[in-house]
BAFI-3210 file (N, C-alpha, C; in Angstrom, 3 decimals, decimal comma, padded with zeros to 6 digits):
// residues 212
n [1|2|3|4|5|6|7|8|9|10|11|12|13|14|15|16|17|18|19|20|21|22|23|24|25|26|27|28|29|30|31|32|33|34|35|36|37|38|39|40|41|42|43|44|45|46|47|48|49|50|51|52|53|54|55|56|57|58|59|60|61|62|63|64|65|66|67|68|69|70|71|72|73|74|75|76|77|78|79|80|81|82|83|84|85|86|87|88|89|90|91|92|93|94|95|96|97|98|99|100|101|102|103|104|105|106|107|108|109|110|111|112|113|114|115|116|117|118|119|120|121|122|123|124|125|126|127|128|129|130|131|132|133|134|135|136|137|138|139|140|141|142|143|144|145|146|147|148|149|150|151|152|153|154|155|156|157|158|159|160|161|162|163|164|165|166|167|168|169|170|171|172|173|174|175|176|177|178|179|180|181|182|183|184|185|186|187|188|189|190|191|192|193|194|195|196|197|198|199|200|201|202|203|204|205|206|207|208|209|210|211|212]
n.u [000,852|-000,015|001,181|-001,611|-002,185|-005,240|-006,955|-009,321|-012,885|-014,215|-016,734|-018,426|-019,939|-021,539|-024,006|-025,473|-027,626|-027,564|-030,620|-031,983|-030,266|-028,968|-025,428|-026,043|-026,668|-024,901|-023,326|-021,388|-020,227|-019,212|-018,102|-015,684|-014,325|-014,118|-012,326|-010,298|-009,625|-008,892|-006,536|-005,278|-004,488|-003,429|-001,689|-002,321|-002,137|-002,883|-004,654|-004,291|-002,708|-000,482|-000,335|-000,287|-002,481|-002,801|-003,761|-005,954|-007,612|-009,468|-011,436|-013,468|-013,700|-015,243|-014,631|-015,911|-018,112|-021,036|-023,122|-023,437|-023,122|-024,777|-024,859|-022,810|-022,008|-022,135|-019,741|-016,671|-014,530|-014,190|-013,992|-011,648|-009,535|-009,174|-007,377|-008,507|-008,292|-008,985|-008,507|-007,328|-007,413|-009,357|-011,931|-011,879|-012,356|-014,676|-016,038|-015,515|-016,929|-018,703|-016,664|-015,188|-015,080|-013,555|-011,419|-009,319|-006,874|-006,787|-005,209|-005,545|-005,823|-003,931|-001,120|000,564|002,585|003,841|002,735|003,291|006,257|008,340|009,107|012,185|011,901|008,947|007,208|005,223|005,699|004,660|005,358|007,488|007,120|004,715|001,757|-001,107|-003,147|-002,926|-001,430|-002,968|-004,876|-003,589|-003,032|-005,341|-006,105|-003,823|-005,150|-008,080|-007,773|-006,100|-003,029|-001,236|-000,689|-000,127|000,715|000,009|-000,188|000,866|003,129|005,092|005,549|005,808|008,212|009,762|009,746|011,051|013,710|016,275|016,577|017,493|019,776|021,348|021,678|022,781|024,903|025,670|025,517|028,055|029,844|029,812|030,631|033,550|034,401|033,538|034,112|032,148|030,115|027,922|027,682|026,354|023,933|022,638|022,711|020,665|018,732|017,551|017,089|015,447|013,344|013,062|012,498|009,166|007,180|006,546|004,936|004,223|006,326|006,413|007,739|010,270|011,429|011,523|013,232|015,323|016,413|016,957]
n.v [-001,190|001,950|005,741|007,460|009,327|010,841|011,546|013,735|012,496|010,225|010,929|009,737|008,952|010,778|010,070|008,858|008,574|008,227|006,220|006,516|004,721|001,628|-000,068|-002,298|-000,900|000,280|000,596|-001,648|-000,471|002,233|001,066|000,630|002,941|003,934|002,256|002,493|005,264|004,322|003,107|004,554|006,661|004,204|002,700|-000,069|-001,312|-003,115|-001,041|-002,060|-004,476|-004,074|-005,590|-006,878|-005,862|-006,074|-008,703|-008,224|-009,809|-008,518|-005,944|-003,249|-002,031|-000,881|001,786|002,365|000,123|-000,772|-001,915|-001,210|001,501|003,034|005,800|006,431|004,960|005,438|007,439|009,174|008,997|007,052|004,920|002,163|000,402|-002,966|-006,182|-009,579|-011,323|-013,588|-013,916|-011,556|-008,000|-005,912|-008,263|-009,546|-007,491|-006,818|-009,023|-008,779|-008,852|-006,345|-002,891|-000,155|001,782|004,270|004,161|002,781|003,331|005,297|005,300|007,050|009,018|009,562|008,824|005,433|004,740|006,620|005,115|002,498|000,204|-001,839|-004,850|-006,791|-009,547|-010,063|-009,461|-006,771|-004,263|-002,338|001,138|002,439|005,197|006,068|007,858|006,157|005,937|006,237|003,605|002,140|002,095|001,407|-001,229|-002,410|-001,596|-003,389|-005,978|-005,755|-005,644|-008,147|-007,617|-008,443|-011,519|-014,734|-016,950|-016,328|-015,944|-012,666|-012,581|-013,902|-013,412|-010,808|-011,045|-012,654|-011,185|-008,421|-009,757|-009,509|-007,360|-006,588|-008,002|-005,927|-004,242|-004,802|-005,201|-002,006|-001,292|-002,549|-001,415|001,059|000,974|-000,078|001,962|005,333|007,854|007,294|007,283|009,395|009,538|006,437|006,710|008,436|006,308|004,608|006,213|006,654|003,571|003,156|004,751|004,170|001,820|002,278|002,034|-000,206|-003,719|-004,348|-001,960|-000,593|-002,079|-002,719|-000,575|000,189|-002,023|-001,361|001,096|000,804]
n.w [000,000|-000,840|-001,353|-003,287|-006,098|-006,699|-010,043|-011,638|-011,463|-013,930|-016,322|-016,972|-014,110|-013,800|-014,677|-013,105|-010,058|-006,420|-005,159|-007,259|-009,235|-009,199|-008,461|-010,637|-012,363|-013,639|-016,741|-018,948|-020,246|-018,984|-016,639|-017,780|-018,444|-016,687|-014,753|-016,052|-015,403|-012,678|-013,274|-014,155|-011,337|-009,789|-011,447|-012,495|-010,405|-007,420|-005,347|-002,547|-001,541|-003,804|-005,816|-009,347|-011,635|-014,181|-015,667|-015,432|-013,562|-011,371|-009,835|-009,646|-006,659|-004,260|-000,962|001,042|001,854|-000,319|000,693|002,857|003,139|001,211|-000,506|-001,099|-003,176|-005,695|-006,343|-006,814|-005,277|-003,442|-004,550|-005,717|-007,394|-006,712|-006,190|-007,297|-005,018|-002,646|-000,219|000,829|000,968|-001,057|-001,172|001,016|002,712|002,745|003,592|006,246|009,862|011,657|011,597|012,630|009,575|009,631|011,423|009,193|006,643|004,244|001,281|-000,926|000,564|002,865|003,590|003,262|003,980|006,287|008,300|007,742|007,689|005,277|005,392|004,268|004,488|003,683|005,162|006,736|009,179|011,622|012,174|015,104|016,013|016,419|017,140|019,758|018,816|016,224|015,813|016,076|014,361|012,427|012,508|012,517|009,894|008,622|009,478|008,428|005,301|005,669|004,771|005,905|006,674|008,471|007,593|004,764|000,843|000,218|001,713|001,075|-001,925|-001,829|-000,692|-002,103|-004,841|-003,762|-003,623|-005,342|-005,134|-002,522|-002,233|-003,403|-002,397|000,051|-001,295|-002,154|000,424|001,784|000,272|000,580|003,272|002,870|001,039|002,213|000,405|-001,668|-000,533|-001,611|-004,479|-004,276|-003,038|-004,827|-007,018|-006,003|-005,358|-007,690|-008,375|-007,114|-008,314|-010,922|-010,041|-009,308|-010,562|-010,552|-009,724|-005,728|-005,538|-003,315|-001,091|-002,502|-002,547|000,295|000,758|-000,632|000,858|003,508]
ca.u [000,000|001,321|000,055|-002,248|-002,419|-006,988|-007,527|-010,991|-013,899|-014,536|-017,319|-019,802|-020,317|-022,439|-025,035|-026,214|-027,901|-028,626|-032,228|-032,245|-030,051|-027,546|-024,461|-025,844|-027,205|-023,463|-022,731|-020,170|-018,717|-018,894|-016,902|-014,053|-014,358|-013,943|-011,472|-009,509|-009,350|-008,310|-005,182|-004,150|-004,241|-002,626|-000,613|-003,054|-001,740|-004,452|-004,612|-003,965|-001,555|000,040|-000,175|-000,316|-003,304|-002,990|-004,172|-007,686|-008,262|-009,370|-012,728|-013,846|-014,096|-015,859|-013,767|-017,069|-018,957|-022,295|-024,646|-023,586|-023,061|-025,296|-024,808|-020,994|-022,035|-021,209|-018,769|-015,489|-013,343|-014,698|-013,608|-009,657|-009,126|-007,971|-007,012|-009,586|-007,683|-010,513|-008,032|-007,068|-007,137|-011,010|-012,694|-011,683|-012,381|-015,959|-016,648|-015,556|-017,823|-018,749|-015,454|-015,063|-014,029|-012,443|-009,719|-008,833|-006,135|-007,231|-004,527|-005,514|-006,117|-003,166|000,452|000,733|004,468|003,752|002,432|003,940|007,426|007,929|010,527|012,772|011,390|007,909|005,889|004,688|005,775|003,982|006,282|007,386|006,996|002,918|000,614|-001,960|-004,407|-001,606|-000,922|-004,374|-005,141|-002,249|-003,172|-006,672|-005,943|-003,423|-006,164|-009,256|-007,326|-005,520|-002,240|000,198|-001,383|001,317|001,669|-000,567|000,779|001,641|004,427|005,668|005,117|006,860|009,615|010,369|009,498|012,292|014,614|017,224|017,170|018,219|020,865|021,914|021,059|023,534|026,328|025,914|026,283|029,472|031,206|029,797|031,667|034,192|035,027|032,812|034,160|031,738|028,480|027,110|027,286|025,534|022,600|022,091|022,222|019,876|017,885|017,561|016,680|013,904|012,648|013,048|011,207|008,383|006,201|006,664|004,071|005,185|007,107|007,318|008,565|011,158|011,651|012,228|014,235|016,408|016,551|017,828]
ca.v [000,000|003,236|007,029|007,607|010,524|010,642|012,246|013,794|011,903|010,111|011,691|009,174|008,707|011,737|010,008|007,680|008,767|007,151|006,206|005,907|003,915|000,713|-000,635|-002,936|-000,220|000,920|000,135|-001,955|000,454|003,000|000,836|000,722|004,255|003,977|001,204|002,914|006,148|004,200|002,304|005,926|006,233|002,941|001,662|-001,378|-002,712|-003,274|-000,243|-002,569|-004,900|-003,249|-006,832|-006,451|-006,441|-006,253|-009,727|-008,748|-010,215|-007,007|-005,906|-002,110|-001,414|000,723|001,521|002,226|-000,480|-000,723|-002,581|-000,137|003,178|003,240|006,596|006,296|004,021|006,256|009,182|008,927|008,786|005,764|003,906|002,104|-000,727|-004,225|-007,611|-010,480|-012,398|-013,907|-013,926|-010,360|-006,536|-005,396|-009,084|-009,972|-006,726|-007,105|-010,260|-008,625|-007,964|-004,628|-002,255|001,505|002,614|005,592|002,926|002,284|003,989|005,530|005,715|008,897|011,151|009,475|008,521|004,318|004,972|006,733|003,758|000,848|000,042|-003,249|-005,245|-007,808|-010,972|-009,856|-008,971|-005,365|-004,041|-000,840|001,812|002,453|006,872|006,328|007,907|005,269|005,679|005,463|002,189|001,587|002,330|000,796|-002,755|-002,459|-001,553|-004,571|-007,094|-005,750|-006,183|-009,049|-007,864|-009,422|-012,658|-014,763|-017,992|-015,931|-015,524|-011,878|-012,149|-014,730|-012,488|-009,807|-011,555|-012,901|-009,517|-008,028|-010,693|-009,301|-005,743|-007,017|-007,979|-004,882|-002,736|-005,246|-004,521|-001,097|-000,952|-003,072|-000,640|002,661|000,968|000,305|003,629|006,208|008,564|007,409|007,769|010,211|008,610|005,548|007,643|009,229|005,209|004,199|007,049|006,340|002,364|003,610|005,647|003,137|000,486|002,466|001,683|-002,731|-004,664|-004,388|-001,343|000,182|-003,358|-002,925|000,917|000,199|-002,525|-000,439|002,564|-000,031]
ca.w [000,000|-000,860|-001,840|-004,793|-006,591|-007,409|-010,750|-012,158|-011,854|-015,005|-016,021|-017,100|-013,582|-013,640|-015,128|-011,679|-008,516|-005,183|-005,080|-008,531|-009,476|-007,980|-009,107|-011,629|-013,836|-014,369|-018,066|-019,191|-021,336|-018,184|-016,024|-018,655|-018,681|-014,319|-014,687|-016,978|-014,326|-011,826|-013,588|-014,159|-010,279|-009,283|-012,214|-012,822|-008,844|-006,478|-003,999|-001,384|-001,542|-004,753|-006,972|-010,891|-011,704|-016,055|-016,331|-016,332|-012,449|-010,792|-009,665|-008,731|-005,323|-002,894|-000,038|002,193|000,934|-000,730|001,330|004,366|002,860|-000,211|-000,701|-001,548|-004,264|-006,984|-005,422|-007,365|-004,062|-002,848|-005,584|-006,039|-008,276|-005,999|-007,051|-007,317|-004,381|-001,916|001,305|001,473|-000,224|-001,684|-001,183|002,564|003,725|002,438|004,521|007,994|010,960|011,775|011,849|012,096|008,338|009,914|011,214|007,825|006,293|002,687|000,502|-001,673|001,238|003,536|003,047|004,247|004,532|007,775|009,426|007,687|007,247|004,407|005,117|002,978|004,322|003,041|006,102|006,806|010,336|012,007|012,828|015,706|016,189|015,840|018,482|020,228|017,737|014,534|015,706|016,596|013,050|011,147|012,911|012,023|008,148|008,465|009,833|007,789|004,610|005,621|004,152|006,991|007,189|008,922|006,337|003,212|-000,355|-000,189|001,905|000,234|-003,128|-001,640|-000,194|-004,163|-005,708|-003,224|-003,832|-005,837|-004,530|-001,326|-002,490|-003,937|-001,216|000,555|-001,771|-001,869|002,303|001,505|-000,907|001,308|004,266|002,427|000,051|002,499|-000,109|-002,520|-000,219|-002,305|-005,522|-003,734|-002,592|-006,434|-007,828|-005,204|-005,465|-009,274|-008,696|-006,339|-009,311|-011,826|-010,149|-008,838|-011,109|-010,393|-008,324|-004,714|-005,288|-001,939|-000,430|-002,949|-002,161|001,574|001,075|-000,880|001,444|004,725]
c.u [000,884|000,294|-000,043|-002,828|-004,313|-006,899|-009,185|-011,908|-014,343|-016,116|-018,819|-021,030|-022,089|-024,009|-026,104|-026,330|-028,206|-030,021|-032,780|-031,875|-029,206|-026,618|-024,664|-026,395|-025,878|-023,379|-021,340|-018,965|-018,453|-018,085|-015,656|-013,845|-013,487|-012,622|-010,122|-008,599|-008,533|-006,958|-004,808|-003,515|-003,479|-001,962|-000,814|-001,983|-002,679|-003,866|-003,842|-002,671|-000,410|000,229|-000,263|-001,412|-004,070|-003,287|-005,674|-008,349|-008,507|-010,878|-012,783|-014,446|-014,254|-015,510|-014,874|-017,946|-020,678|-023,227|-024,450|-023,280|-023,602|-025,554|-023,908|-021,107|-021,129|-019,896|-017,006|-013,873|-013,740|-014,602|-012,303|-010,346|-008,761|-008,392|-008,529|-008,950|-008,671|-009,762|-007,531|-007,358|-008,764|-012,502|-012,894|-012,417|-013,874|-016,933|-016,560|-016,873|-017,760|-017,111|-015,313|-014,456|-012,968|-011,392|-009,128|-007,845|-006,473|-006,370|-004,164|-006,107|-005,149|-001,828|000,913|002,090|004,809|003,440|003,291|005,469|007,512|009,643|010,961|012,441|009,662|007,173|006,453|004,721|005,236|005,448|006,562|007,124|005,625|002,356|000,070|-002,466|-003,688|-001,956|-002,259|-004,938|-004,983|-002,463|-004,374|-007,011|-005,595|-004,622|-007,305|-008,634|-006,683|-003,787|-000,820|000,252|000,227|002,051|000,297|000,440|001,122|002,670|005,350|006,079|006,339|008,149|010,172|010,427|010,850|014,183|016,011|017,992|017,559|019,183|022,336|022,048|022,326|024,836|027,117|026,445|027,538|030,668|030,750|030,893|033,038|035,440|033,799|032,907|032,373|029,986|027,442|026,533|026,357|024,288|022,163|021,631|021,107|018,741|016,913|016,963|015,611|012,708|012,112|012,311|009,499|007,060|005,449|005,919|005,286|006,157|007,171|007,826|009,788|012,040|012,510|013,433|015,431|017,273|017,148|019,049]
c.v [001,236|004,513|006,795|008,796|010,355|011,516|012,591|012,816|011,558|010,533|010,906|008,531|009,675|011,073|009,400|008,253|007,533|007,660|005,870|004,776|002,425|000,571|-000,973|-002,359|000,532|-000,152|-000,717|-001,482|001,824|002,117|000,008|001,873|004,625|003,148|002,088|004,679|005,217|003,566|003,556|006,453|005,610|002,276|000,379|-002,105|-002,208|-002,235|-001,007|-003,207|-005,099|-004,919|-006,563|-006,971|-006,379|-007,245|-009,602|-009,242|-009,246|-007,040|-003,989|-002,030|-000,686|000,562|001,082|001,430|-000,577|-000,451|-001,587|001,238|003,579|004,701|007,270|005,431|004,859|007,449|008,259|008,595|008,132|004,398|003,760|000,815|-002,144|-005,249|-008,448|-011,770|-012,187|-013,390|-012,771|-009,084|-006,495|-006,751|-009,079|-008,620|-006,723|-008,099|-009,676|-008,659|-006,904|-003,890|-000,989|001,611|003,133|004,916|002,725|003,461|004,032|006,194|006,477|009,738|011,028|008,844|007,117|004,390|005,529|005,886|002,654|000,895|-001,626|-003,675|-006,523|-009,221|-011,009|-009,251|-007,260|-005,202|-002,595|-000,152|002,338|003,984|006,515|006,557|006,336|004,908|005,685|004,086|001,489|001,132|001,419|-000,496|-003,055|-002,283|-003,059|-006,141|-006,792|-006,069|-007,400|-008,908|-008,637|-010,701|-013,697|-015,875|-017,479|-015,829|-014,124|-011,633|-013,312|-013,931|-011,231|-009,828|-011,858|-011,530|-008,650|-008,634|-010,174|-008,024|-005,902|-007,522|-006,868|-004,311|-003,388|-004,926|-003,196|-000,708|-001,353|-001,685|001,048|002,511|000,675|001,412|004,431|006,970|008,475|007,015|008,484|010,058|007,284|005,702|007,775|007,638|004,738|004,992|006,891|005,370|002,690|004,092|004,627|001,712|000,979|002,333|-000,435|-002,356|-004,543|-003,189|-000,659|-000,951|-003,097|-001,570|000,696|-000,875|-002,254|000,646|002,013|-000,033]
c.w [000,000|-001,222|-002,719|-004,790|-007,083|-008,664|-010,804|-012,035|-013,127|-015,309|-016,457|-015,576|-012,829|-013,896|-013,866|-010,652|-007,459|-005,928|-006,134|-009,485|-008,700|-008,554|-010,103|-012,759|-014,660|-015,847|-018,149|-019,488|-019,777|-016,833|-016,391|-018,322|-016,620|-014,226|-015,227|-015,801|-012,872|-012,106|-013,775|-013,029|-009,738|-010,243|-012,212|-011,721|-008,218|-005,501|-003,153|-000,964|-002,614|-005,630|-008,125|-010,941|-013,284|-016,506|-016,201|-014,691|-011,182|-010,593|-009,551|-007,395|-004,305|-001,696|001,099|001,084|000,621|000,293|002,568|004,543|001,182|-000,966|-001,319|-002,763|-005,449|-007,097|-005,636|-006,259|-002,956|-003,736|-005,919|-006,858|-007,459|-006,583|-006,625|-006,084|-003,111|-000,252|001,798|000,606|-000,407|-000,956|000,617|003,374|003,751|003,367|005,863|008,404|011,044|012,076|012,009|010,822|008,923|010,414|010,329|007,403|005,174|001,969|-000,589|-000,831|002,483|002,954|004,305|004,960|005,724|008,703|009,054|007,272|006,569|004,865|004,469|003,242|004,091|004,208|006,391|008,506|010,422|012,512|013,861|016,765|016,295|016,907|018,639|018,837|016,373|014,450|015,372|014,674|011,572|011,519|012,441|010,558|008,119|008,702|008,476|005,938|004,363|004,667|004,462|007,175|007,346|007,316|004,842|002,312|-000,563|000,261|001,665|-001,455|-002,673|-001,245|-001,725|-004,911|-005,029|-003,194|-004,311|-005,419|-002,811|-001,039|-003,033|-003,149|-000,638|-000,101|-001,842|-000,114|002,193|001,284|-000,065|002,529|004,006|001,567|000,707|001,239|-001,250|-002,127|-000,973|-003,466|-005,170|-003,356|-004,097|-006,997|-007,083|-005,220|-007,041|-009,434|-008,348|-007,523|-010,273|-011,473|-009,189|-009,572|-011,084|-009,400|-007,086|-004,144|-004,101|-000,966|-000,992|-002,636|-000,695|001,761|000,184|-000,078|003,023|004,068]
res [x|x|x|x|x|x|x|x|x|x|x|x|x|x|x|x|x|x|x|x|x|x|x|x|x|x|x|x|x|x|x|x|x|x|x|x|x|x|x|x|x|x|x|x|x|x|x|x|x|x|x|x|x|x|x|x|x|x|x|x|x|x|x|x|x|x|x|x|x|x|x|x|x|x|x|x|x|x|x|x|x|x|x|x|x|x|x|x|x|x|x|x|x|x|x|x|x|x|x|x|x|x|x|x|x|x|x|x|x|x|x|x|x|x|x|x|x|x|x|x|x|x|x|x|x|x|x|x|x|x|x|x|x|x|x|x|x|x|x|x|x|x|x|x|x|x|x|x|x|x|x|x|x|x|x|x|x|x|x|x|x|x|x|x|x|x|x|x|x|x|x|x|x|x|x|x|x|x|x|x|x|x|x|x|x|x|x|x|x|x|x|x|x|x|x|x|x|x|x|x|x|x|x|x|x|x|x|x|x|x|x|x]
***
């Protein structure tokens, strides 16, 4: 999970009210049109647990969901893109018991990187600066999504996806403790990989375990 920039409201959403209409009167062709807004957003990876989601196995989903805020149905910032995976991210959170939303951390109007720190054997640790209610927060995202789950496939996923740059990151510490001189240059290439893979599934797993 990471920040997302929201663009415009695509604009065919204009056409649907509560009361009038529900979900299933959305057009096909209008949620290409929605779909299509939100891969501009998220770089076709699921809000949540940032997976690729260009094969087509994706759903639209409403952060505050339907059946308990039918009012949010159509309202362009209540809508991210997440994967079609049953055990965590858009689906799982759907099945909970009652939860406060406002626990939830919403990744186009907050920055996860304040709460979560990713580290190289795949799991997602809270950080440790966070008021009460941070933590409170950042444990309650983690559960209602399910993105920590202890033996699930994303930290397995992210542990592979990090794989190589953890190695790098390791060489670079090598050759800084080695030649300090050339700290600075080490920062600029590192700074650069960060860049260059921010667009990959996973990328802020791969980000932080660059930046250790």
């Amino acid at each position: 999970m990471h920040k997302l920039q929201r663009g415009n409201a695509p604009e065919c959403l204009d056409k649907y009210r509560h009361g009038l209409h529900n979900w299933k009167h959305v057009t096909a062709e209008d949620k290409t049109e929605i779909r299509q807004g939100l891969d501009t957003m998220q770089g076709q990876r699921c809000a949540y647990c940032e997976d690729d989601m260009s094969n087509g196995k994706n759903h639209i989903e409403h952060f505050l969901q339907r059946d308990r805020h039918p009012t949010r149905t159509f309202d362009w910032q209540n809508l991210f893109g997440s994967c079609n995976r049953e055990t965590s991210c858009g689906k799982h959170k759907d099945r909970q018991p009652f939860y406060n939303p406002n626990d939830l951390i919403k990744p186009d109007e907050e920055d996860p990187e304040h709460f979560f720190l990713f580290v190289s054997d795949g799991t997602i640790a809270i950080r440790e600066q966070l008021s009460a209610n941070e933590k409170h927060r950042a444990e309650a995202t983690l559960r209602i999504f399910n993105l920590d789950a202890q033996h699930g496939p994303l930290r397995r996923m992210r542990q592979k996806a990090v794989q190589g740059y953890k190695q790098q990151a390791e060489e670079f510490q090598l050759m800084a403790a080695e030649f300090p001189d050339l700290l600075p240059i080490l920062l600029d290439e590192i700074k650069n990989l960060i860049a260059d893979t921010a667009h990959l599934p996973f990328a802020t797993a791969i980000k932080h375990t660059l930046s250790l």
